[in-house]
N, C-alpha and C positions, 0 to 999 in steps of 0.2 A: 408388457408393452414391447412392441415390437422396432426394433430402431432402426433406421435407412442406412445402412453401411455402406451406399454410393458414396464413399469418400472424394472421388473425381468429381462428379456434382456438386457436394458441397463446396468443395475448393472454389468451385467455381464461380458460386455463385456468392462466396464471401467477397472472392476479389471485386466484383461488383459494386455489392454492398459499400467496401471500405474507400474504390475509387472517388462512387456519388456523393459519400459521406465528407470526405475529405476534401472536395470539389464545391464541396457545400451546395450540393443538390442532388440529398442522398433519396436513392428510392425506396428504401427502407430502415425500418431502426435496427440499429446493429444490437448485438447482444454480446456482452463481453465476459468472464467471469474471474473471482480471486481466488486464486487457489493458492494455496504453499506445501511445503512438502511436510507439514502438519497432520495432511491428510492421511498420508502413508504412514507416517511412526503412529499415528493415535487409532489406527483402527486394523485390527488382528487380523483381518480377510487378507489388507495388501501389505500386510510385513509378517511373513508368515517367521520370517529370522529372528520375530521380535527384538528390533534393534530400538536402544532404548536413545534417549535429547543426548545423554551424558556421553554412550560412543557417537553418537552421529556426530555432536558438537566439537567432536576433536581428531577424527579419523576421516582424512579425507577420500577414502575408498568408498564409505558405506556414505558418507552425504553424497558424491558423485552418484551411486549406485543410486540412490534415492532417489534424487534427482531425478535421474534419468526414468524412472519408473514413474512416479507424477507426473513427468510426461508424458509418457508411455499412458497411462490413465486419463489425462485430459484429452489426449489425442485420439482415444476408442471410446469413451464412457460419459466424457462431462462434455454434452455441445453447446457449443456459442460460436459466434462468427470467427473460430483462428482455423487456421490448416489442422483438419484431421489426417491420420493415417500417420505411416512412419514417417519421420523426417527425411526429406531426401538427403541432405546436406550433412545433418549428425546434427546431436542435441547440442543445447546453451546449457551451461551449466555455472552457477555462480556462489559465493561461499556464502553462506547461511548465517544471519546472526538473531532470525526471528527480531524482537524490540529491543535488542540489547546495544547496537553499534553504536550510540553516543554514551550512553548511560552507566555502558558494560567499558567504554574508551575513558569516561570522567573518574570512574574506579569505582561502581558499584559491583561487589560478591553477583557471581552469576550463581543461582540457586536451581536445580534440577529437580525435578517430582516425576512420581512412576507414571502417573496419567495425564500430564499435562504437560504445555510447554515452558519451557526454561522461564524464569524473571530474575530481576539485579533487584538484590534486597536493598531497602533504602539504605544509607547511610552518613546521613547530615542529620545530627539527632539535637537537642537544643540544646548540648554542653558542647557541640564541636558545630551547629550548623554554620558560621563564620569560617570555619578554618580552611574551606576550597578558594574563596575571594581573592587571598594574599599566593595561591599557587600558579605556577607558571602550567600553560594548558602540557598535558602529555604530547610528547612526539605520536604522527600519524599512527606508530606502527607500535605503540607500546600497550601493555592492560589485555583486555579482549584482541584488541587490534594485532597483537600479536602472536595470536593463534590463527587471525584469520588470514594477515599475510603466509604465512607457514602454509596454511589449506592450499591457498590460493597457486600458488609455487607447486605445491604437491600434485592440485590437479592440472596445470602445463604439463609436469611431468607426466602424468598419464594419459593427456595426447600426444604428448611429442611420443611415447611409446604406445602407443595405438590401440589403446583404450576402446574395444565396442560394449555397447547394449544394445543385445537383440537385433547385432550384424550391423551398428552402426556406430560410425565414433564420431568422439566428441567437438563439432564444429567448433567453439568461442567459447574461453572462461571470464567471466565476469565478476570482477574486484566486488560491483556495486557499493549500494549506499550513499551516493551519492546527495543526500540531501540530509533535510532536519527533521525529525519527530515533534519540534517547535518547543519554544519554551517552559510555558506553562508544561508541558506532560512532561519533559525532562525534571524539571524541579518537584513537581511531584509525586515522580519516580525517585527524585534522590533525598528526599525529606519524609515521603507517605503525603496521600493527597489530604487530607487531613490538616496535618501541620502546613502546607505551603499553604493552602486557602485560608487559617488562621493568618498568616504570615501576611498574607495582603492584607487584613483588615490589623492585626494587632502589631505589628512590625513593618509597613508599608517599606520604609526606609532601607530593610536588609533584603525584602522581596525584590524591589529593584535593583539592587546591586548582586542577585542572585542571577534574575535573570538575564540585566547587561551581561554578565559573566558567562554564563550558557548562550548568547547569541555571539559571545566573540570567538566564544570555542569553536561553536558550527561554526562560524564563518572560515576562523582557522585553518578545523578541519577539512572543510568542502573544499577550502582554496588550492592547499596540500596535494590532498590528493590529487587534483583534478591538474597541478604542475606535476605530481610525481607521474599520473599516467598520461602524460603530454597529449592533455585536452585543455581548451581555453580557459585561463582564468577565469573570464568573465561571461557571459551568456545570454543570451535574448531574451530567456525568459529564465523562472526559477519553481520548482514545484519543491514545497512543503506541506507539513502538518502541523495539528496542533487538536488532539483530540481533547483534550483536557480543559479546554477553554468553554466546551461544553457545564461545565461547573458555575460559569461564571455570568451575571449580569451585562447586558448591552453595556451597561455605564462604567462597569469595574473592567470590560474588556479595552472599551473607547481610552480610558483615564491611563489604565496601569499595564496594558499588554500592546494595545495598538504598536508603539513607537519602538516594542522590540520588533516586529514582527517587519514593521516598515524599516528599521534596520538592517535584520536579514535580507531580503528582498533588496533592497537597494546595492549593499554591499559587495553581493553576488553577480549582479546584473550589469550589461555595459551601460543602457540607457535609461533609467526607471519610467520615464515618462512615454520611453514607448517602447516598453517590459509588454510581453504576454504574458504571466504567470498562472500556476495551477495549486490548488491544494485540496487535501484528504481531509474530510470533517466528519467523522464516522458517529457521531452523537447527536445530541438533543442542540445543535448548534446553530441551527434554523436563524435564531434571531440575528445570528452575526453577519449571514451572511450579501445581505445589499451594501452595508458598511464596505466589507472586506473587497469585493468586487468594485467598487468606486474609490477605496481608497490606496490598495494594494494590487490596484488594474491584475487583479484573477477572473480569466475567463474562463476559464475551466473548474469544475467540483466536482468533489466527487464524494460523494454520500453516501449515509450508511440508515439508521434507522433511530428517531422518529423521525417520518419527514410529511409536511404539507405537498404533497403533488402540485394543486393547481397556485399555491403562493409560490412554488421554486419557480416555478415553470413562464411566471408571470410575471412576478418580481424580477427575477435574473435576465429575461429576455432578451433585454439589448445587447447587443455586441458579442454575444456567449456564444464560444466556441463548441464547449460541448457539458453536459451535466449528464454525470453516473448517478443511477441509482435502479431500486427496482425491488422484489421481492423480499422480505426479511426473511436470516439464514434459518431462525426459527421456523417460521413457516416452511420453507426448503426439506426440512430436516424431518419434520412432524407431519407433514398433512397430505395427505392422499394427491397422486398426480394430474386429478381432478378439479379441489381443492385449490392448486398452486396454480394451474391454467387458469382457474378463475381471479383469483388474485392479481395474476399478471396481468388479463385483459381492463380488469377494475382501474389499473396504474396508466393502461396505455387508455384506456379511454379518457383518463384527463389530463392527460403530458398532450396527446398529440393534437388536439386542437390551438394547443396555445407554441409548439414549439417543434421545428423537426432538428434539433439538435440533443434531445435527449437520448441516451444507450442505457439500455436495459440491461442491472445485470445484479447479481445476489447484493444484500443489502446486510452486512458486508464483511466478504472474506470467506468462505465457504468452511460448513463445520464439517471435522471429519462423519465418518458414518453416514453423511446426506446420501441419499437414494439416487442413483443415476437418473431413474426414472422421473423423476423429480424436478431435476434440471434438465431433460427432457422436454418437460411440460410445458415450463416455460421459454423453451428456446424455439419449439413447433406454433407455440400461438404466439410467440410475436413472429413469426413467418405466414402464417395465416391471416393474422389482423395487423400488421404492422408494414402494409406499402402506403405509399406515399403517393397520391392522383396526380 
């Protein structure tokens, strides 16, 4: 397959795209994608260094360097609606903590594997899961958090000393993380999901004093940070997650998780009641989601796989700023670029009748080894089928 390298074209015709979109009278659906620099350490074509989670995670040359190559790769290889070609300005580059910043900051063991990415082994087991309750939260910058400010410092220093990739340097480092992973997946990161979903039904009483706990932390932390890098306290809106709620019943959501999540969200926010917020629901979590929009005023989702097309798209309508979703990475990764063009047309023939705020884009997070070609496919047929009369 042969790809349009008019980079100056495409530029062009994103800016378009993102004006109308934004303007809320876009002419097309835009296509966005998730990549991280997963792509590069998990697949041997683009680290030919073989740099394994273990140095990346702690030497802030080879994550800058990294970095800067995932972009270098999404910017000639993986298309969707961003600036192709080299940066004019110099790359962003920002410290890496993959799923670990609250988890790996509460005191979960960061655990390393040769073919995969890093996790925090649980560590609330059911002769000590009480014993975090009675702790005062960690300082911002302690645990994980204290390798990443380290990074973070390390790579200023190699812009202030002029740091290029491929004859460019590095424009803006980014502290990030700025938000929450959400309750539920924290606590079942730090118990094994297993035991916390036991915990709600046989221990209801410690699961919510788990999770008050974990919302006061994020709250803490996001606060923290967002004084220490003199940005506002409090904010318009608030974007979180909470994949893990996917586990869960409408009715054990409504009863036992709602009132953290409307916690966070509030807490964060200057006005809740006239909050924009957004969040990440990358699972089987469909059912939550008209609840969550009416009572957590989220106008924005962003989804992963499985999903009903024409109930998001129908259900959500009112008020919705914008709703991600689109091809599963599975598919991406496995099936001919035929195949994934046909998939993607399948998706856009029942979002766009009911919705032009929907963005097409892997469903969700992009696996390494996916085929250029592939996200190709889908990024040429919704340019082909995806204007808007």
């Amino acid at each position: 397959m042969k790809f349009d390298r008019d980079f100056d074209r495409h530029n062009e015709e994103v800016e378009k795209v993102w004006e109308s979109f934004n303007n809320f009278k876009p002419i097309r659906m835009p296509v966005i994608l998730g990549i991280n620099n997963r792509m590069i350490l998990l697949d041997a074509k683009l680290n030919p260094q073989n740099y394994k989670f273990s140095e990346y995670f702690t030497d802030s040359l080879i994550m800058t360097e990294v970095s800067c190559e995932c972009q270098y790769q999404t910017r000639h290889n993986y298309y969707a609606d961003h600036e192709m070609g080299l940066p004019k300005d110099g790359w962003v580059v920002s410290v890496d903590r993959q799923n670990l910043h609250e988890t790996g900051w509460l005191g979960a063991k960061v655990i390393h594997s040769d073919n995969n990415v890093p996790f925090g082994q649980p560590f609330l087991h059911d002769d000590n899961k009480a014993s975090i309750l009675d702790k005062p939260f960690p300082g911002i910058f302690e645990n994980i958090e204290e390798r990443s400010f380290r990074i973070y410092n390390e790579m200023l220093d190699l812009q202030k000393k002029g740091y290029e990739y491929k004859g460019r340097p590095i424009k803006r480092v980014n502290y990030g993380t700025l938000y929450s992973d959400g309750g539920v997946t924290l606590a079942c990161m730090m118990r094994g999901a297993d035991n916390f979903c036991a915990d709600l039904i046989e221990d209801p009483i410690y699961a919510k004093e788990l999770l008050d706990y974990i919302t006061r932390a994020s709250i803490y932390r996001i606060k923290e940070l967002r004084k220490f890098f003199d940005l506002p306290e409090l904010a318009d809106g608030v974007s979180f997650a909470d994949d893990s709620i996917a586990l869960l019943s409408h009715q054990m959501y409504v009863e036992q998780i709602f009132p953290h999540h409307k916690n966070l969200v509030s807490s964060l926010v200057e006005d809740f009641d006239t909050s924009v917020n957004s969040i990440h629901l990358c699972g089987d979590a469909q059912r939550h989601f008209k609840f969550i929009k009416e009572n957590l005023r989220v106008f924005s989702f962003d989804t992963g796989y499985p999903i009903d097309f024409h109930k998001l798209t129908t259900e959500l309508k009112e008020d919705i700023i914008k709703i991600h979703g689109g091809v599963k990475v599975d598919d991406l990764l496995l099936l001919s670029p035929l195949e994934v063009a046909k998939k993607t047309k399948e998706i856009m023939d029942i979002v766009m009748p009911n919705t032009d705020r929907f963005i097409m884009r892997e469903a969700n997070n992009l696996s390494p080894k996916t085929p250029a070609e592939n996200v190709y496919a889908m990024y040429q047929t919704v340019r082909e089928h995806g204007w808007y009369k």
